[in-house]
C-alpha positions in Angstrom: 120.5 -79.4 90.6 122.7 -81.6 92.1 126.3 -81.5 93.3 128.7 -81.8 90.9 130.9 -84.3 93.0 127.6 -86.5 93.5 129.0 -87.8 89.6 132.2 -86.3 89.8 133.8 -89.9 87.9 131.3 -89.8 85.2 132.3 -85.8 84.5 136.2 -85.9 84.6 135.6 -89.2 82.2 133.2 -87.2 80.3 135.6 -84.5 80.0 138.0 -86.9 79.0 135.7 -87.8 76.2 135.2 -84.1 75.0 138.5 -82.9 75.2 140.2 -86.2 73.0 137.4 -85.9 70.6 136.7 -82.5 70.0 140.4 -81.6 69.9 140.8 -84.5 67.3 138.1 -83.5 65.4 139.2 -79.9 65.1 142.5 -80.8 63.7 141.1 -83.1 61.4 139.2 -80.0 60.3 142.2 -77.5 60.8 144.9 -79.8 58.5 142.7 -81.5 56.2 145.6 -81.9 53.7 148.2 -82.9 56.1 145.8 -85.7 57.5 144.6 -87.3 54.2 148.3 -87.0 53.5 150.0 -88.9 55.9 147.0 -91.2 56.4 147.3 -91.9 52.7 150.6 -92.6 53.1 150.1 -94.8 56.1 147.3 -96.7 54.5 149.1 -97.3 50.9 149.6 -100.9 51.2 146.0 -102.0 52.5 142.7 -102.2 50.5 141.8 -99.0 52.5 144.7 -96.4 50.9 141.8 -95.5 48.0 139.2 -94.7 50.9 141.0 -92.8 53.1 138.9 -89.6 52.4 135.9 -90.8 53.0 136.9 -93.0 56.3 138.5 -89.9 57.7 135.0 -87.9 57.2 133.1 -90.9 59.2 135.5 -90.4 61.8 135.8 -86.9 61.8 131.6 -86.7 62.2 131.2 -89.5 64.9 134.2 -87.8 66.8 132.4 -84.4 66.9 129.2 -85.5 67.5 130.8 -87.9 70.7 133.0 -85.1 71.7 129.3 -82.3 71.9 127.3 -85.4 73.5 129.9 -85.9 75.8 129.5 -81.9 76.9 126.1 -81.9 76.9 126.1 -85.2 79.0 127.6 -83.8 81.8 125.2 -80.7 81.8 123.4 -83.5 81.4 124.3 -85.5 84.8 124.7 -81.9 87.0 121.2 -80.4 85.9 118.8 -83.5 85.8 121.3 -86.5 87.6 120.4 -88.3 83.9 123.6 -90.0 82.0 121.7 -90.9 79.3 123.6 -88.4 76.7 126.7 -89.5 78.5 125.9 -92.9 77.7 125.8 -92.2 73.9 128.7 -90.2 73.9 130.3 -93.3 75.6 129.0 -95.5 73.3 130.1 -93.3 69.9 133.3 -92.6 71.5 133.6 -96.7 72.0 132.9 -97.0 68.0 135.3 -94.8 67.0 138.6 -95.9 69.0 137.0 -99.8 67.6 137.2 -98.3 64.0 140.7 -96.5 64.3 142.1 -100.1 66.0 140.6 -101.8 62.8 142.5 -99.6 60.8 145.6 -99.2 62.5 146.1 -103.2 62.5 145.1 -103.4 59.2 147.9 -100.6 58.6 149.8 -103.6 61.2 150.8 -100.0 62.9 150.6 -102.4 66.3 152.1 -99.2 68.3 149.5 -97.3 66.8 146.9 -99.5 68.3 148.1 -100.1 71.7 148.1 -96.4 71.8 144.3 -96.6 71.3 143.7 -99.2 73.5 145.0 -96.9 76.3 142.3 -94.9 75.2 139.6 -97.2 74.8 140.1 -98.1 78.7 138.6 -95.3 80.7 136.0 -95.1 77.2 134.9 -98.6 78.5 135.0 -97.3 81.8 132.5 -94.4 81.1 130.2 -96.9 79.6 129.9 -99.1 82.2 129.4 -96.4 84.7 126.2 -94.7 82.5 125.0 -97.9 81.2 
């Protein structure tokens, strides 16, 4: 076992990770309705407003599955000094903020996707430190 701080920017990034996507997820799950709802709503002038269901489900599994690999990568990192979960979690974490973008600038919500760019920085970040 190694010492937390050897990886100490890998874990608060990590933690980063798990706490944006997990907490996204669970109130995706938590206010289904309201969700769909407002993102139908969003998305009513686009060729994505009939989809919005199903597009929310993708993202609500890749975020949850990000969000766990991103826990289980820093157990990961302190228990065997091995990012290799982290580097997945990275990497699903990377695809998600892509896909939201995509749809925010087809929504041409361009606030909206500034606002994810700020989170696909330290995402980017967390890649390139566990590639």
């Amino acid at each position: 076992m190694i010492s937390i701080l050897d990886h100490i920017t890998e874990i608060i990034l990590l933690l980063f990770l798990a706490i944006t996507f997990l907490q996204s997820g669970l109130d995706k799950i938590l206010d289904w309705k309201g969700n769909i709802g407002w993102l139908k709503e969003h998305f009513s002038k686009t060729f994505m407003g009939k989809i919005v269901e199903i597009n929310v489900a993708i993202i609500l599994i890749i975020e949850v599955i990000a969000g766990i690999l991103a826990v289980l990568g820093i157990y990961q990192l302190i228990v065997n000094d091995n990012s290799t979960l982290g580097f997945y979690a990275a990497i699903l974490s990377a695809i998600t903020l892509l896909l939201l973008l995509f749809g925010q600038r087809v929504a041409k919500d361009y606030d909206g996707a500034r606002t994810i760019v700020i989170y696909l920085i330290p995402t980017l970040f967390a890649l390139y430190l566990m590639q």
